[in-house]
C-alpha positions in Angstrom: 207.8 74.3 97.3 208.3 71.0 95.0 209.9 71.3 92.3 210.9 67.6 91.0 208.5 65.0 92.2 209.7 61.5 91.2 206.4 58.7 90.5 207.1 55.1 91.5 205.3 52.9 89.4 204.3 49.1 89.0 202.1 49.3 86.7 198.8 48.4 89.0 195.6 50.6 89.2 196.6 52.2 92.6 200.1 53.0 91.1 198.7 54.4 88.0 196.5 56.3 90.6 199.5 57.8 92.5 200.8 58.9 89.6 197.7 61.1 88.4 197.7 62.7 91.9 201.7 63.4 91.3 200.8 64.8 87.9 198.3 67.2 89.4 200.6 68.4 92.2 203.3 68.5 89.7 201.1 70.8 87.3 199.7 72.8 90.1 203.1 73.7 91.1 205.1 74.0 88.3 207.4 70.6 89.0 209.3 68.4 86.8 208.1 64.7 87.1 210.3 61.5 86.7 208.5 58.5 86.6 210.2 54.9 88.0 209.9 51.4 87.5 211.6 49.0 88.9 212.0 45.2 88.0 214.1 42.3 89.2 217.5 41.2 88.0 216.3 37.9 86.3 217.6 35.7 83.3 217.5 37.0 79.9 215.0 35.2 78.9 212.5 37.2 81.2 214.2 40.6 80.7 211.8 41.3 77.5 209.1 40.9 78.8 210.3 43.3 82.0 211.6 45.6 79.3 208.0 45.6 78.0 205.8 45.5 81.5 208.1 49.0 82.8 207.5 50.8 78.9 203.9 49.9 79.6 203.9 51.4 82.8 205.9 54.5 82.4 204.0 55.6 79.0 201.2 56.0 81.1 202.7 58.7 83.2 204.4 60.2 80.3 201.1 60.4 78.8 200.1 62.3 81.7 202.6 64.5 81.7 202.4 65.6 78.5 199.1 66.1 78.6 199.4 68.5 81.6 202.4 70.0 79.8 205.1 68.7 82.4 208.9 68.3 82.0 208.8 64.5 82.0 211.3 62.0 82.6 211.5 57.6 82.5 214.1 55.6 84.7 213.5 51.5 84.6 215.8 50.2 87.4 217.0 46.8 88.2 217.1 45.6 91.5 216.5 43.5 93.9 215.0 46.1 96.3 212.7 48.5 94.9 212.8 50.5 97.8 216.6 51.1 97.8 216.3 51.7 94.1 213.3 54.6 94.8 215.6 56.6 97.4 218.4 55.7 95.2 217.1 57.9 92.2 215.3 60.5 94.0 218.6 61.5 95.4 220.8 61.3 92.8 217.9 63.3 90.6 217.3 65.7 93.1 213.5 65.0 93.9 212.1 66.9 96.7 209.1 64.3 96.7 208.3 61.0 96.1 204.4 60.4 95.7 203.7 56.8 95.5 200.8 54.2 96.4 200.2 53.2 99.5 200.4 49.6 98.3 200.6 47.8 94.9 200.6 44.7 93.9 198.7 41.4 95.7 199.5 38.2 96.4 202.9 36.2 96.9 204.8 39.0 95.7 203.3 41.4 97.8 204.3 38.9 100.9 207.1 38.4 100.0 208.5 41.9 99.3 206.4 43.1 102.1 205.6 46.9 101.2 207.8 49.1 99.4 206.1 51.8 100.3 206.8 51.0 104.0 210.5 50.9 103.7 210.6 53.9 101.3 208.4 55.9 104.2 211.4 54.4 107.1 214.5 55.0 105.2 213.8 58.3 102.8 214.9 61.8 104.0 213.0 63.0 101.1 209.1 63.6 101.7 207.1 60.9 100.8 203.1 61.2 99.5 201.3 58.3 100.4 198.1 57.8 97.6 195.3 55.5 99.3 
């Protein structure tokens, strides 16, 4: 059925959420997992600390994964639009599901991304798992 399933993450609780219930499909199945972050294309005096928020964020799913014995994989992307980004790997990796949040982070971000998850569900051919 799936057998690469690629895990958009953030970083927030719902994300990290997603990404359990990716795992489990993943393991239930058999699949490979590849776990994503993407940041912003800022100065270099914030990429550290982006460098350090995506390894945060992906070594929980790798923890995951490893504990449920999975084929695991990390891609950190920089973009302006995660979305584009999300397709963007999941083709070129040959995912045959994307599982993500239904929503992430709050605030001004939020509003002024609007939701990833939204555009990802309009512009994928790939399936898409939506996590409440």
């Amino acid at each position: 059925m799936y057998n690469h399933i690629l895990l958009p993450t953030d970083g927030s609780e719902l994300s990290k959420r997603a990404a359990r219930e990716g795992i489990r499909l993943a393991q239930t199945l058999g699949a490979r997992v590849t776990a994503l972050y993407v940041t912003p294309p800022f100065s270099r005096d914030y990429e550290q600390t982006f460098e350090e928020d995506a390894r945060r964020a992906l070594d929980v799913i790798e923890e995951a994964a490893r504990t449920a014995n999975l084929a695991y994989a990390a891609v950190h992307g920089v973009a302006d639009s995660p979305s584009e980004v999300i397709i963007e790997v999941a083709q070129e990796r040959e995912c045959d599901l994307i599982v993500m949040a239904s929503h992430g982070r709050r605030g001004m971000r939020a509003l002024l991304l609007g939701s990833e998850t939204n555009k990802v569900l309009t512009h994928s051919t790939i399936p898409v798992l939506v996590c409440r």
